[in-house]
N, C-alpha and C positions, 0 to 999 in steps of 0.2 A: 441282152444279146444272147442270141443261142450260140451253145458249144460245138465246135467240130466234133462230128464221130471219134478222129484219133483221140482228141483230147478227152474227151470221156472214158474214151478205153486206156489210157495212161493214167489218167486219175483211178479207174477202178483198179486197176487191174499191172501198174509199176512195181508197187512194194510186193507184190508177191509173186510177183516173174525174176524182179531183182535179189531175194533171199535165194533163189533155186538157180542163176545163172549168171550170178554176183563178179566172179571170176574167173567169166569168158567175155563180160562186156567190156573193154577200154572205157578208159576214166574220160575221154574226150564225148563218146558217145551219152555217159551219164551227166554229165555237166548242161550238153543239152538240154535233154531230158527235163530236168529239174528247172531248167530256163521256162522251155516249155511251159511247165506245169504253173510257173508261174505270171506266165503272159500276163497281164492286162486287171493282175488281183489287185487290189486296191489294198488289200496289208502288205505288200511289197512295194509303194511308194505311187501315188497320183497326183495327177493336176488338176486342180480345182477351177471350174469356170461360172461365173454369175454373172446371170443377166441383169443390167441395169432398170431394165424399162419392170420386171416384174419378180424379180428378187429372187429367182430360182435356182438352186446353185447345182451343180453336176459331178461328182468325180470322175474320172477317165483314166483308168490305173495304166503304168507305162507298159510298153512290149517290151518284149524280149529278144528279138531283131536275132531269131537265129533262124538259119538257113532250116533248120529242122520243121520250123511252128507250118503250122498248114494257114494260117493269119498272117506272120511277119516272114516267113519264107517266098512267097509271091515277091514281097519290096525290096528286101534286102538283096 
């Protein structure tokens, strides 16, 4: 699945916006953030699905259901 633009540019480009403006962003805004970044990874927790007819199994790493994600913002 391809990545949103935001989200690429928050992976590249967080940690080094965040050392230079650390403490002008609210802890609410960073919590996001890191929701964000962790939408739909699959080292943060998946559900596993397999097909019966042909054995093929899937992971589908969970959202992050915050109004921020440009992915779980639309639903939530």
């Amino acid at each position: 699945m391809k990545k949103s633009t935001i989200k690429l540019i928050l992976e590249n480009h967080w940690s080094d916006f965040l050392k230079i403006y650390n403490k002008n962003i609210r802890k609410n805004v960073k919590d996001e953030v890191k929701k964000v970044l962790r939408c739909k990874d699959i080292k943060h927790g998946y559900i596993e699905f397999k097909c019966d007819k042909c054995n093929v199994t899937k992971k589908v790493g969970f959202t992050c259901k915050s109004r921020f994600c440009t992915s779980c913002g639309k639903v939530y």
